[in-house]
PLY file of the C-alpha trace (Angstrom):
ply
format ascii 1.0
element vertex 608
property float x
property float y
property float z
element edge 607
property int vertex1
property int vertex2
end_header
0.00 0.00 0.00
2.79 2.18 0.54
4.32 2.20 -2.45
1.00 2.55 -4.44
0.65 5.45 -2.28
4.05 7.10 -3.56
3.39 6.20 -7.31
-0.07 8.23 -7.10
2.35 11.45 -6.13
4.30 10.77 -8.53
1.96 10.34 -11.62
0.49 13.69 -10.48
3.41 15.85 -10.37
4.47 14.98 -14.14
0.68 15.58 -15.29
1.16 19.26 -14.03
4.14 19.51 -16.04
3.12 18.90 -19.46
0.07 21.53 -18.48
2.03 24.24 -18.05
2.83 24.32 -21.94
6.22 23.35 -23.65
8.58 25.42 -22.46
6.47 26.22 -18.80
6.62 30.46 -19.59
3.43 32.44 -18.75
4.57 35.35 -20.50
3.92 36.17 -23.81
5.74 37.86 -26.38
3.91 41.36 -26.24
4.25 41.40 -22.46
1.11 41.82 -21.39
1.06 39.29 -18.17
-1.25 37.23 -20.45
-3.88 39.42 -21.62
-5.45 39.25 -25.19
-6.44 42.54 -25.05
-3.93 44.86 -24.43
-5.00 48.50 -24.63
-7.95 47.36 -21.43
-5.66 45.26 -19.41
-7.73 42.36 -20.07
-11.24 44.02 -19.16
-13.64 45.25 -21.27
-15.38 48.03 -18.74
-15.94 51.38 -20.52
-14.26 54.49 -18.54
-16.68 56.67 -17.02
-16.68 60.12 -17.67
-15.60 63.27 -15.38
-18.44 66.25 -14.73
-17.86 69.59 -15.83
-18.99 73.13 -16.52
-20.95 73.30 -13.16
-20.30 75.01 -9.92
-21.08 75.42 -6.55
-20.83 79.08 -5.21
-21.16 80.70 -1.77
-23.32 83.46 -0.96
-23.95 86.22 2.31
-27.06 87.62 3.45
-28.88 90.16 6.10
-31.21 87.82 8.22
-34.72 88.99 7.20
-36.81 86.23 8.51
-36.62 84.24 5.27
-34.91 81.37 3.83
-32.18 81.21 2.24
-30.66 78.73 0.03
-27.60 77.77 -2.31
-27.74 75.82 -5.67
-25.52 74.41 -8.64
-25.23 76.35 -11.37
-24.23 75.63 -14.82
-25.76 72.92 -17.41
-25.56 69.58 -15.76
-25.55 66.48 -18.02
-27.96 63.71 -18.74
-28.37 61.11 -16.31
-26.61 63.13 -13.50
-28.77 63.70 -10.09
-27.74 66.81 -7.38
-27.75 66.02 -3.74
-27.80 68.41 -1.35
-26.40 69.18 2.29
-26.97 72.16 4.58
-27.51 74.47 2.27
-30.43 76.53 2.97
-31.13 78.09 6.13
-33.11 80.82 8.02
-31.37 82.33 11.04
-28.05 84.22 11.35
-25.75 81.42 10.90
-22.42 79.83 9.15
-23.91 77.10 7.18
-20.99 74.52 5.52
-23.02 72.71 2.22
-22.56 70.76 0.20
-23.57 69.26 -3.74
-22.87 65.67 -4.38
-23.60 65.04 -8.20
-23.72 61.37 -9.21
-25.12 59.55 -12.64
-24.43 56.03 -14.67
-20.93 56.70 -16.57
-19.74 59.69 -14.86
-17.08 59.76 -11.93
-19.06 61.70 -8.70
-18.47 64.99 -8.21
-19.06 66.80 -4.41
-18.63 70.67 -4.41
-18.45 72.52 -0.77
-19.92 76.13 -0.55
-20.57 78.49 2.75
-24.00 80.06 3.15
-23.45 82.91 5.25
-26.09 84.58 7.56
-25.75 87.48 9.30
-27.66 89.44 11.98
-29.70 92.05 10.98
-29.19 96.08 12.84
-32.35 96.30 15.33
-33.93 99.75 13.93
-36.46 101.44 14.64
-36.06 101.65 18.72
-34.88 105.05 20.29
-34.56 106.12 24.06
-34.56 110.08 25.31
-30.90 110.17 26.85
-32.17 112.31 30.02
-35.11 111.24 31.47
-36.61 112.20 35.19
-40.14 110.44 36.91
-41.70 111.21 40.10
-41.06 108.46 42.84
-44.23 106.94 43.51
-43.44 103.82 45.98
-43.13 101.20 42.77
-40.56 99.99 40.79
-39.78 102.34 37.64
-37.94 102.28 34.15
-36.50 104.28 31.34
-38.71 104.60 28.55
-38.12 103.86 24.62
-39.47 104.51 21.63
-40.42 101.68 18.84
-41.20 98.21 18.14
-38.89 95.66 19.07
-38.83 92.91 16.68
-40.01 89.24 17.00
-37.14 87.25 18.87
-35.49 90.47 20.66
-35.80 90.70 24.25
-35.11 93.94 26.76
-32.88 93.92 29.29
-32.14 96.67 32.30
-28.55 97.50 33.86
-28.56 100.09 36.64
-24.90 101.48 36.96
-24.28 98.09 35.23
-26.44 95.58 37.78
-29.21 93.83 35.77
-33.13 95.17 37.62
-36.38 95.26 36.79
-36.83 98.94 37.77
-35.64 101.23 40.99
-37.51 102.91 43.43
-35.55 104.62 45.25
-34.79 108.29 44.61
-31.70 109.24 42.71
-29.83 109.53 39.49
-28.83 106.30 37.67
-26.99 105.43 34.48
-29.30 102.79 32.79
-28.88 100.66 29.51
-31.39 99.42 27.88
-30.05 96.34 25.84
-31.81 95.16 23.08
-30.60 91.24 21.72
-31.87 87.92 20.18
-29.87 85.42 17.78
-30.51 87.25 14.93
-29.82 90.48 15.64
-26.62 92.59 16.37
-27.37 93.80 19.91
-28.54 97.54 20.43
-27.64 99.52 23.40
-29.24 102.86 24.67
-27.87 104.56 27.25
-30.36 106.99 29.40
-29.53 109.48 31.99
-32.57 107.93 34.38
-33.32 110.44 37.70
-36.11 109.16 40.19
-37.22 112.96 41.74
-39.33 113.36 44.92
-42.82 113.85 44.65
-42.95 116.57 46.67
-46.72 116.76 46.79
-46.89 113.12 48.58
-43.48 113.41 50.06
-45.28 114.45 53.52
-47.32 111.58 53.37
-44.09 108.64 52.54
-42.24 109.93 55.34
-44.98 110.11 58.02
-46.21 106.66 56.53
-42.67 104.78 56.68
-42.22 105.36 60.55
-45.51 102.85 61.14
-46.45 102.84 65.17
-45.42 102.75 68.05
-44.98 98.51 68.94
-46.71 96.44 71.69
-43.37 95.28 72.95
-45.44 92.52 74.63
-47.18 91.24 71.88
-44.75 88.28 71.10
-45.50 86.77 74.52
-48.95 85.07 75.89
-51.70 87.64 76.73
-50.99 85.78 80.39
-47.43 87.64 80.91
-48.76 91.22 81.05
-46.96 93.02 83.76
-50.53 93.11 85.43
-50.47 89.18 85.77
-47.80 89.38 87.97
-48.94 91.75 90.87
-49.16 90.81 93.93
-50.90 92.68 96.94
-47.87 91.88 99.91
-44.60 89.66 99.93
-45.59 86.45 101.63
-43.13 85.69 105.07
-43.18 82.00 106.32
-41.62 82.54 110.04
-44.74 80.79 111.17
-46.28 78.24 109.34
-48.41 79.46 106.30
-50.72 77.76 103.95
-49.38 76.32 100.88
-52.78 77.25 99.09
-51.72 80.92 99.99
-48.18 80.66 98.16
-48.41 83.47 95.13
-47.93 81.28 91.70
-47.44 84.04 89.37
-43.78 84.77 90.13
-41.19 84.49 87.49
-37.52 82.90 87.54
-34.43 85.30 87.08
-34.54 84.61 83.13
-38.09 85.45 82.71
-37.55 88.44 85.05
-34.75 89.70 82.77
-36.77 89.53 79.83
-39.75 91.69 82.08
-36.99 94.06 83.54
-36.16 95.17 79.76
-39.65 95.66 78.46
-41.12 97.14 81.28
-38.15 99.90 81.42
-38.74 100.22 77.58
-42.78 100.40 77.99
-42.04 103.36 79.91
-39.39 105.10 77.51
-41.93 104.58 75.11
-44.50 106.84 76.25
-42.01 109.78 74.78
-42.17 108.03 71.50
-45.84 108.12 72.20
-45.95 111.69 72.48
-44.10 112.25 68.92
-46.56 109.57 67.42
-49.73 111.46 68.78
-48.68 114.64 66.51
-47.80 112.82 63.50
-50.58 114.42 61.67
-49.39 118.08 62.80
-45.93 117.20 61.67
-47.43 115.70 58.65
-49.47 119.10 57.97
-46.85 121.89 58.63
-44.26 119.39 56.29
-46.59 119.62 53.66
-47.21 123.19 53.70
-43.82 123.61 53.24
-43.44 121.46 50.62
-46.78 123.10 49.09
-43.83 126.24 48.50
-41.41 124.17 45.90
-38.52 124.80 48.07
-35.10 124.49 47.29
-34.09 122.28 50.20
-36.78 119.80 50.58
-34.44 117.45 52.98
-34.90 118.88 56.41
-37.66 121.11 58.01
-38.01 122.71 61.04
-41.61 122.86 63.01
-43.30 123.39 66.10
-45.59 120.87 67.01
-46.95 122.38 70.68
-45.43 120.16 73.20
-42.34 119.96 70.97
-39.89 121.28 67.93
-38.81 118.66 65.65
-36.43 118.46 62.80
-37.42 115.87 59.68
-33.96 115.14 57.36
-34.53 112.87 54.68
-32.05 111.39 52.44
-32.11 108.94 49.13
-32.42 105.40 51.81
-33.81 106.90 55.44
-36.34 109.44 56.75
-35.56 111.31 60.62
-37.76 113.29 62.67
-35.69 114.32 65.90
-37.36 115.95 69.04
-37.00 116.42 72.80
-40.07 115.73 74.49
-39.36 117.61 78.17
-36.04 116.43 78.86
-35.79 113.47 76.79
-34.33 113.08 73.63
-36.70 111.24 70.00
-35.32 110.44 67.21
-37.28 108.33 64.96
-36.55 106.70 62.06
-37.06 104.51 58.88
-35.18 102.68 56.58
-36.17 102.61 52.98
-33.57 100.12 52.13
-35.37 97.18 54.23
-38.73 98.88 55.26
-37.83 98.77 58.97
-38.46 101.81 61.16
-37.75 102.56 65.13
-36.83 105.16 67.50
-33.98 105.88 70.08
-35.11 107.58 72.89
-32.21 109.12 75.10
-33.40 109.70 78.79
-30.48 111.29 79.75
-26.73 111.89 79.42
-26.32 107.50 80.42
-29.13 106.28 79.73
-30.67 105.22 76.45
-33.03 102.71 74.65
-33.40 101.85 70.97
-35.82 99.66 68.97
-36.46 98.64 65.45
-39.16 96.93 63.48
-38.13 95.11 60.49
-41.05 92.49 59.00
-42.14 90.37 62.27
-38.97 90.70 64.35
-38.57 93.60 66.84
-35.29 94.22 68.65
-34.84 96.26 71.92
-31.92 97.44 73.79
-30.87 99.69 76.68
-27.86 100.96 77.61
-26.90 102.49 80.93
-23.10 104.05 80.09
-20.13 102.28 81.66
-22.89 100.12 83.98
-24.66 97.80 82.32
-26.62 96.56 79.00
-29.50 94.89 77.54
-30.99 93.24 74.60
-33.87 91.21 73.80
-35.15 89.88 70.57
-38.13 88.66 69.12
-38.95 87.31 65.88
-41.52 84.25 64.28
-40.39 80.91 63.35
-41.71 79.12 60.30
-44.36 77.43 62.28
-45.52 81.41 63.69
-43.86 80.83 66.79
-42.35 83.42 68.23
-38.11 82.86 69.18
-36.45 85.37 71.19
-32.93 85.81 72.80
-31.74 88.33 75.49
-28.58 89.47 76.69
-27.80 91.14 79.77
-24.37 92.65 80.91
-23.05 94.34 84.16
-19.69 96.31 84.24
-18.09 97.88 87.10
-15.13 100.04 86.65
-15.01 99.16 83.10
-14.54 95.43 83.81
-17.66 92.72 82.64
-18.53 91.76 85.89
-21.95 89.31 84.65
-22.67 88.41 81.35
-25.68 86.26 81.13
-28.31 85.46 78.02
-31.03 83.25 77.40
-32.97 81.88 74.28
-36.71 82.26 74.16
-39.09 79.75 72.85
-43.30 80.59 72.87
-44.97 77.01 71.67
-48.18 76.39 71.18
-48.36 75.42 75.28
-45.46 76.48 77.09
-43.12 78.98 76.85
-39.46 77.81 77.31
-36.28 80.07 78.58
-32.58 78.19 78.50
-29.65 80.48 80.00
-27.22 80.94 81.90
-28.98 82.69 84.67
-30.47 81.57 88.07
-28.96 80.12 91.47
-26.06 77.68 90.78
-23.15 76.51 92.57
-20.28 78.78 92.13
-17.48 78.55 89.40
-20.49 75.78 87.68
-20.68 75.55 84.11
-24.42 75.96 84.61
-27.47 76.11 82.42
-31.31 77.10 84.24
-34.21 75.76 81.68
-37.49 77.65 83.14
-40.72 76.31 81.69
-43.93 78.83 82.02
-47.90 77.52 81.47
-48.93 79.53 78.35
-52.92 79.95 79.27
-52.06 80.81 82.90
-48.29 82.23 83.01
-47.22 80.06 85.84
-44.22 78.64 86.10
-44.50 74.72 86.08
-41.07 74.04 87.17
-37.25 74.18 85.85
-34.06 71.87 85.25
-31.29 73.18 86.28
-28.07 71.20 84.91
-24.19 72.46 86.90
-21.31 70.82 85.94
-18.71 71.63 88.59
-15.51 69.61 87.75
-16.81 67.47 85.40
-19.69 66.10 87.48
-22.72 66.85 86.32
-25.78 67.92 88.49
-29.47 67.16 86.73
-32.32 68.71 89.16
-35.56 69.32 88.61
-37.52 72.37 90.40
-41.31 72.67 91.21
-43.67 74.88 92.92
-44.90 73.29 96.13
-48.19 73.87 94.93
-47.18 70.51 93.04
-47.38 68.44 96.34
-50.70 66.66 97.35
-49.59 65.75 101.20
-48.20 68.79 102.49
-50.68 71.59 103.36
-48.16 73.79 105.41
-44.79 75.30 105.50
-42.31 77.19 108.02
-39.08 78.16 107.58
-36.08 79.44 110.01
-33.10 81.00 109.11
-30.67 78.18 110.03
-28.45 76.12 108.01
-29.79 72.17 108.01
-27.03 70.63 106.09
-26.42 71.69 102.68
-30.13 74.12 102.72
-29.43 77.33 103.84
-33.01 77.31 105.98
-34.76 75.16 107.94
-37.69 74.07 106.90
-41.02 72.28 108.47
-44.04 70.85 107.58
-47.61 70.29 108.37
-47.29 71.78 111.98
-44.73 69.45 112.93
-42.15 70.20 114.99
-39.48 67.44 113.08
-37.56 69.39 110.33
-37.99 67.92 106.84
-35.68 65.55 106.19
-34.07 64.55 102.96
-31.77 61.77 101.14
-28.49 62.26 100.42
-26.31 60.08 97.18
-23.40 59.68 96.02
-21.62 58.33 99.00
-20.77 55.24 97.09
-18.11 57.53 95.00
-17.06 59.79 97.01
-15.30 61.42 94.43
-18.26 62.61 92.60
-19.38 64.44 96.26
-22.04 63.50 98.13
-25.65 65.60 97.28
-29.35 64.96 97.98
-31.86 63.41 95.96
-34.58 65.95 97.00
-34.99 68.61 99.22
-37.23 71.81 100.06
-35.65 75.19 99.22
-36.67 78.42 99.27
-35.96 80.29 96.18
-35.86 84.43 94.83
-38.96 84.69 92.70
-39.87 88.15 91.15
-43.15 89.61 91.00
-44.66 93.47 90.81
-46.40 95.99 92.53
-48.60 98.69 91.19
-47.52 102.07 92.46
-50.34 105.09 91.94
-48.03 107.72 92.11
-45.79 106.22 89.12
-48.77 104.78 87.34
-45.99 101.69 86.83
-45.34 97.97 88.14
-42.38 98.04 90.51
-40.22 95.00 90.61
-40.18 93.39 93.71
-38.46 90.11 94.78
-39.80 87.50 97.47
-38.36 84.19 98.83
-40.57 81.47 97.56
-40.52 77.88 98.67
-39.73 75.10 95.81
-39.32 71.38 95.71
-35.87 70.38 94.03
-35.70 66.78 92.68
-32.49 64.97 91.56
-33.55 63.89 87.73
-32.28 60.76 87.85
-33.82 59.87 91.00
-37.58 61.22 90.31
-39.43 58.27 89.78
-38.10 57.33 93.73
-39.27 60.39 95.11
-42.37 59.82 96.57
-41.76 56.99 98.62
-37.85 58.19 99.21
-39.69 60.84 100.78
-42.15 59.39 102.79
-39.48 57.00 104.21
-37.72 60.47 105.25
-40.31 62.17 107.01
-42.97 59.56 108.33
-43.40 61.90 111.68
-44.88 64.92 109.99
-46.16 63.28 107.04
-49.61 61.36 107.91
-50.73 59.87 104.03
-48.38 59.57 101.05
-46.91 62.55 99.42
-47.50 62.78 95.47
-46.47 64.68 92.75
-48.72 66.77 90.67
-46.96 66.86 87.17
-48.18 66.18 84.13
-46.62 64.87 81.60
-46.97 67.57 79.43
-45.06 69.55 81.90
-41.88 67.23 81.59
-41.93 67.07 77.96
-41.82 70.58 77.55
-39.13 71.07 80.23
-36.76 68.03 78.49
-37.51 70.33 74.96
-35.06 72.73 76.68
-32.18 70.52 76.80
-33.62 67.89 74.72
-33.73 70.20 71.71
-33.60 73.67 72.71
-30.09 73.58 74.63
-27.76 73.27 71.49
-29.45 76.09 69.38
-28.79 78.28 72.63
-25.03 77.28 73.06
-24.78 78.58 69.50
-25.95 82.13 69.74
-25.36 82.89 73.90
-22.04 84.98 72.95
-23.25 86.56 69.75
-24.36 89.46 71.15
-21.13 91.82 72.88
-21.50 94.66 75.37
-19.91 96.46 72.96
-22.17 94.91 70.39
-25.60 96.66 72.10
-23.77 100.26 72.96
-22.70 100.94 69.17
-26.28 99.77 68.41
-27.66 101.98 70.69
-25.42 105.11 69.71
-26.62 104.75 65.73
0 1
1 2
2 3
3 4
4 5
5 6
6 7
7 8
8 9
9 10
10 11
11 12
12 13
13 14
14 15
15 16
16 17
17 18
18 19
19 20
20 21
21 22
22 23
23 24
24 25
25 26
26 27
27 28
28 29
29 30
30 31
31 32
32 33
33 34
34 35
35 36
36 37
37 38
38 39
39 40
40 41
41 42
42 43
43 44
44 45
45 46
46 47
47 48
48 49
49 50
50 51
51 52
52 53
53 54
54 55
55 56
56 57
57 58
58 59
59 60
60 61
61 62
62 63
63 64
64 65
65 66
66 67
67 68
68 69
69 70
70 71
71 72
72 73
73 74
74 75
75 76
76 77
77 78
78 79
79 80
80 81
81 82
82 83
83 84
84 85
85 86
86 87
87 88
88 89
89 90
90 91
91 92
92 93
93 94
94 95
95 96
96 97
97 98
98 99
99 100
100 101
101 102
102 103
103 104
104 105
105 106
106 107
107 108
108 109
109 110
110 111
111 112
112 113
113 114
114 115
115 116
116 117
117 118
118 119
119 120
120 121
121 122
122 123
123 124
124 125
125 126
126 127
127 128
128 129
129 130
130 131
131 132
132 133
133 134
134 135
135 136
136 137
137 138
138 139
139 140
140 141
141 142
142 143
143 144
144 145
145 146
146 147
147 148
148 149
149 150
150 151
151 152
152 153
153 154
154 155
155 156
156 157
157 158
158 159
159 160
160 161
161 162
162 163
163 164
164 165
165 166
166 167
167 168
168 169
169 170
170 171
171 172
172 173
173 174
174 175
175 176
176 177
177 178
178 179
179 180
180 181
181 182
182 183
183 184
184 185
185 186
186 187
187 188
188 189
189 190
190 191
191 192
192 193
193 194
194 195
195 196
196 197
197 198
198 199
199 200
200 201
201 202
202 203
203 204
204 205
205 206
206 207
207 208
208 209
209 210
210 211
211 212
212 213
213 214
214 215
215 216
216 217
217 218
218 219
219 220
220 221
221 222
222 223
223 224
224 225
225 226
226 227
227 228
228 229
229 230
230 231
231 232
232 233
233 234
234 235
235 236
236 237
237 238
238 239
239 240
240 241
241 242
242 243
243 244
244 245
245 246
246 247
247 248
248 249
249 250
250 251
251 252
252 253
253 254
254 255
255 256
256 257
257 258
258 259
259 260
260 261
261 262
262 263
263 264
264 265
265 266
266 267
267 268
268 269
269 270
270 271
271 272
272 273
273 274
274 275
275 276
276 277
277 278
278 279
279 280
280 281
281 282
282 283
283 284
284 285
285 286
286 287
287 288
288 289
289 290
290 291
291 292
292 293
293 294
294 295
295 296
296 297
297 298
298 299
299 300
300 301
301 302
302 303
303 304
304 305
305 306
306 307
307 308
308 309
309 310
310 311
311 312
312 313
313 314
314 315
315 316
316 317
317 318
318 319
319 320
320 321
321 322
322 323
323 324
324 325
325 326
326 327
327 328
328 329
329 330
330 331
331 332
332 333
333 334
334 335
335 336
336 337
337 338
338 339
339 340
340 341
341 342
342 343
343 344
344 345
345 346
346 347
347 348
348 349
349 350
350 351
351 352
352 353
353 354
354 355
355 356
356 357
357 358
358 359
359 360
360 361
361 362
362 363
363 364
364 365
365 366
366 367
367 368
368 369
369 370
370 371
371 372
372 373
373 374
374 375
375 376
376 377
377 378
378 379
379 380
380 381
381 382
382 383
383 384
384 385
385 386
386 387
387 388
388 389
389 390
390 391
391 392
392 393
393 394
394 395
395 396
396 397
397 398
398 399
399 400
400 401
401 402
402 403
403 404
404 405
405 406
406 407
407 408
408 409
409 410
410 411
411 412
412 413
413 414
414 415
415 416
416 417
417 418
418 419
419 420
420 421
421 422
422 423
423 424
424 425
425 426
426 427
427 428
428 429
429 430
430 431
431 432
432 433
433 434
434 435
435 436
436 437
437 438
438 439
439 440
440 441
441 442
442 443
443 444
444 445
445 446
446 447
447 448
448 449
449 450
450 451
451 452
452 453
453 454
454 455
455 456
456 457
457 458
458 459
459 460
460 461
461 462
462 463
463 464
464 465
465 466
466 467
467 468
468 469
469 470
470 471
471 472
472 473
473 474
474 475
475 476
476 477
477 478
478 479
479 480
480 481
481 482
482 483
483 484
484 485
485 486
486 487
487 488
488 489
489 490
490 491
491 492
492 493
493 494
494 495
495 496
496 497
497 498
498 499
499 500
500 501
501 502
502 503
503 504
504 505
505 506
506 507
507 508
508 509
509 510
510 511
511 512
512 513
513 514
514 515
515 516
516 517
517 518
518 519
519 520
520 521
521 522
522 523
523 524
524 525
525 526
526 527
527 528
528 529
529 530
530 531
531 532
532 533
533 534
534 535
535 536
536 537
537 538
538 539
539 540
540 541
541 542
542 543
543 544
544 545
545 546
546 547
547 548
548 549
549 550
550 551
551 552
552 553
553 554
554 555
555 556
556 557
557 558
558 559
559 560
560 561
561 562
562 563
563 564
564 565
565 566
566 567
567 568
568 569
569 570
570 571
571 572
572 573
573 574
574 575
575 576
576 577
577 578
578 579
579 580
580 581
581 582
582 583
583 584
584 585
585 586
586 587
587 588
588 589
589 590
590 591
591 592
592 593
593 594
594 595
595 596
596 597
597 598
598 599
599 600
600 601
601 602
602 603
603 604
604 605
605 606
606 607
C-alpha cells in the first residue's frame, strides 16, 4: 500500500508539467502578463466620464426672517442627479453645504460652498438720553421709543447691575439692551433720575415710621406686667398655707426679659408723644413742601409740646425731638422697610428699637454700667423665638454676662440660660418652663457641671405636692439648705436623702430637698402709674432627675413623723416634655448664639 501510495504522487506531479505548456513560460511575447487585449488590461469596462462646466458658489445675506438657500449652477448632463447638504437656512448662521452630483458613466463629483447669515441692525427703537419720573413707591424704568422685533428681548442694567426697575430716589446710568440670535445687539444709554414727589413726600415719610410697637405682643396675653402683681410679699416665720403661696412669680430669666420691656414700655411713652402729633408734623411738612422749596431734605416745626427736625435722604427718613427732657429720634429705613426710634433719657441712659417684617429688637444701655438686649422674631411654624442678653460692668470690667434663648410654643413657653442660682465657678445652664394659658411657672431643670460632674435637678412649685398643706421656715443652716424648713405643723424638720456616697469622688448631694428660692413679682404704684419690681423668697421642691421616679416613697421614708398619708407629685406629663424640649432640643441652638451678642455689640447699636 505504501508504495501505491508514492506512485499516485508521482503520476500527479508529471501531469502538471506537461500543463504548463512546452517550455512552462506564462509570458507572452507582447508582455502583457497574459492578456489578449492589451490596450484594457484584459477588461472590457468602458471608462466613465468626469463632470464639468458646473459650480457650486457661496453666498452672504442680512437675516430677514426668510430662507435662504444655495444651488448648482451651470448645465448639468444627462443622467446626472444633485444632492444636497446644509444648504439653505433661516437664522443668522455659518452654514458649511454641500452638492454631491452622481449619474451612470460619470465619476461623482461633491462641491463645498458656505451660506453665510448674518444678523440684521435692530432699527427702529430710540430712548430720550435724560429722562426724570416722580417716585411713587413702585418699581420704575426708562422709557423707549419703537417696536422691538419678533425674537429680541429687553434687558435693564442700573450702573451696570441687571433690575427690573428702581424705586428709590436718585440719578442712575441705565442701559437698555436690546438682543436675540438674529440680531446685532442695540444699546441705549439713558440718563434715568427718580425725583421726589414733593406733593406726597409728607405723606411717605410720616407713613414709613408705622407705630409705636406692643413690645409685649410676642409673649402670651398671660405675661402682662398686670399678671404678675401681687398685693404683699408672703413671710413664712410661722407656718403658712401652701394654698396661699403666690404662683405668678417668674424665675431670674423670665424676670430679665420683664426688667427690659417694662423699662422700655415706659421710655416709650415719649415716642408716644411724637406719634400722637404725627398728623401736625405731617401738615406743617406739607405746607412747606406746598412752596417748591429748594431744600426739601430737612424742616423745622413746632408741634406744641415739641420742635422737631425731619432730614430725609435717598435710603432713610428722621424726625428728631426732645419731648421735656428726653431726647426722639425716629426713624425709617427705605432700604429694608424697617423703622424705630432711640429715645435718650439722659446723658447714660438710652433705649433703641427697630421693626423690620415680624422681628422687633430692643436694647438699653446704661453708660459704663450695664446693657440689655432682647429679641423677638416668628419661626416658620408662627412661633415666636427670642434671645436676650444682659451685661453688668463695674469700673469698666464685665462683671456678669448672662443670656437666654426664648421659645413661645403652642403650650409652654421655654427660657434656656445661663442665669439663676447655681453653685459657684459651675458651668451651669437654668431651663425655666412657664404655662402659656395661665403664666405660671410649672417648674425648671437646672443642669451644673462643677468639675466634670454633672448635676441634673428638677424644680417645682410646692403647689405641686398633694400631702403637704403647710410650711415654716427658720433661718438656720440644716445641712447643705441654707433654711430650715417644716411641715404640716410638725415640729421634726424635713428631712431629705443624700447620694453619692458610694463615690465619694463625685461628692455626696441629695436626691430631694425643700428650698426656698428668689422669685420676682410686681407691685402697682399710683403715684408712678408703673409695676415696681419686687423680689420675694418662695418655697420650691428640688428633685435629683435621675432619681424622680423614687421620690415619693424616698420621701415618705424620710419624714414619716410629719407626714400622715403619702406625698405625690402633681406633674403632668406635658409639663416634663416641655421642660426636656429645653435641653432635649432647645439647649444646642442656645449654646450657639449665647455669645453673639457683645457689650460692645448693644452700645454701638444703641449710639446709631
Amino acid at each position: 500500500m505504501k508504495k501505491l501510495w508514492l506512485l499516485l504522487i508521482a503520476l500527479t506531479l508529471v501531469f502538471s508539467l506537461l500543463s504548463c505548456g512546452d517550455d512552462g513560460d506564462s509570458t507572452d511575447n507582447s508582455g502583457n502578463n497574459g492578456s489578449s487585449d492589451s490596450g484594457n488590461n484584459g477588461s472590457s469596462e468602458t471608462k466613465k466620464l468626469d463632470i464639468t462646466g458646473v459650480s457650486f458658489d457661496g453666498a452672504t445675506y442680512t437675516y430677514d426672517g426668510t430662507e435662504k438657500a444655495l444651488a448648482v449652477s451651470g448645465t448639468i448632463p444627462d443622467g446626472v442627479s444633485v444632492t444636497y447638504s446644509n444648504e439653505k437656512g433661516t437664522d443668522a448662521d455659518t452654514y458649511n453645504a454641500t452638492a454631491t452630483l452622481q449619474g451612470e458613466g460619470y465619476n461623482t463629483l461633491t462641491l463645498k460652498a458656505t451660506l453665510t447669515i448674518n444678523r440684521a441692525d435692530i432699527v427702529g427703537l430710540s430712548a430720550e438720553s435724560e429722562q426724570a419720573v416722580k417716585e411713587n413707591g413702585n418699581a420704575q424704568l426708562p422709557l423707549y421709543t419703537g417696536k422691538a422685533p419678533d425674537g429680541v428681548s429687553v434687558k435693564y442694567y442700573f450702573d451696570g447691575v441687571e433690575r427690573n426697575g428702581v424705586s428709590q430716589t436718585g440719578e442712575y446710568s441705565v442701559d437698555i439692551v436690546f438682543s436675540g440670535k438674529n440680531y446685532n445687539t442695540l444699546t441705549l444709554n439713558v440718563n434715568f433720575n427718580i425725583k421726589l414727589d414733593l406733593g406726597t413726600l409728607a405723606s411717605s415719610v410720616i407713613n414709613s415710621f408705622g407705630s409705636v410697637p406692643d413690645i409685649w405682643a410676642f409673649l402670651p396675653e398671660s405675661f402682662a406686667p398686670e399678671f404678675r402683681e401681687i398685693d404683699e410679699v408672703p413671710v413664712f416665720d410661722d407656718f403658712t398655707a401652701v394654698s396661699s403661696i403666690p404662683v405668678n412669680g417668674m424665675g431670674k430669666q423670665l424676670n430679665s426679659v420683664y426688667g427690659l420691656l417694662t423699662k422700655a414700655q415706659t421710655a416709650l411713652s415719649y415716642v408716644n408723644t411724637v406719634y400722637g402729633s404725627m398728623n401736625i408734623i405731617k401738615t406743617l411738612y406739607s405746607n412747606y413742601l406746598d412752596g417748591s422749596p429748594d431744600d426739601y431734605k430737612s424742616f423745622i416745626g413746632n408741634a406744641g409740646p415739641f420742635t422737631f427736625t425731619i432730614l430725609i435722604d435717598e435710603t432713610s427718613y428722621e424726625i428728631s425731638c426732645q419731648v421735656g427732657t428726653v431726647e426722639v429720634t425716629i426713624y425709617s429705613s427705605l432700604e429694608d422697610e424697617s423703622y424705630g426710634a432711640t429715645i435718650k433719657i439722659n446723658s447714660t441712659t438710652s433705649f433703641k428699637y427697630t421693626i423690620t417684617g415680624d422681628s422687633v429688637v430692643v436694647a438699653m444701655d446704661i453708660l459704663d454700667y450695664a446693657s440689655m438686649l432682647v429679641e423677638f422674631g416668628k419661626d416658620e411654624d408662627g412661633n415666636t423665638v427670642g434671645v436676650v442678653y444682659e451685661y453688668l460692668i463695674v469700673s469698666g470690667v464685665e462683671v456678669t454676662a448672662t443670656s437666654a434663648l426664648i421659645y413661645v410654643g403652642e403650650d409652654y413657653t421655654v427660657l434656656i440660660g445661663t442665669k439663676g442660682d447655681f453653685i459657684p465657678t459651675s458651668d451651669s445652664r437654668n431651663c425655666e418652663v412657664y404655662d402659656n394659658e395661665s403664666g405660671v411657672l410649672v417648674g425648671t431643670e437646672v443642669r451644673e457641671n462643677v468639675k466634670d460632674i454633672i448635676y441634673n435637678t428638677y424644680w417645682f412649685p410646692l403647689v405641686s405636692l398633694d400631702g403637704i398643706d403647710t410650711i415654716k421656715k427658720i433661718d438656720e443652716m440644716s445641712g447643705t439648705n441654707a433654711d430650715t424648713i417644716y411641715i404640716n405643723g410638725s415640729s421634726e424638720k424635713l428631712h431629705t436623702k443624700l447620694v453619692g456616697f458610694d463615690d465619694l469622688a463625685k461628692g455626696a448631694s441629695r436626691r430631694f430637698d425643700i428650698e426656698f428660692k428668689t422669685m420676682y413679682f410686681y407691685v402697682y404704684d399710683e403715684e408712678t402709674d408703673s409695676y415696681e419690681s419686687v423680689s420675694a423668697e418662695v418655697p420650691m421642691l428640688f428633685i435629683q432627675v435621675e432619681w424622680f421616679d423614687n421620690f415619693e416613697s424616698e420621701f415618705a421614708n424620710a419624714n414619716k413623723s410629719s407626714v400622715s398619708s403619702g406625698v405625690s407629685l402633681q406633674v403632668n406629663r406635658g409639663d416634663l416634655d416641655a421642660i426636656d424640649l429645653g435641653y432635649g432640643t432647645l439647649l444646642e441652638i442656645y449654646d450657639s448664639v449665647k455669645d453673639s451678642v457683645t457689650h460692645e455689640d448693644i452700645t454701638n447699636y444703641c449710639k446709631q
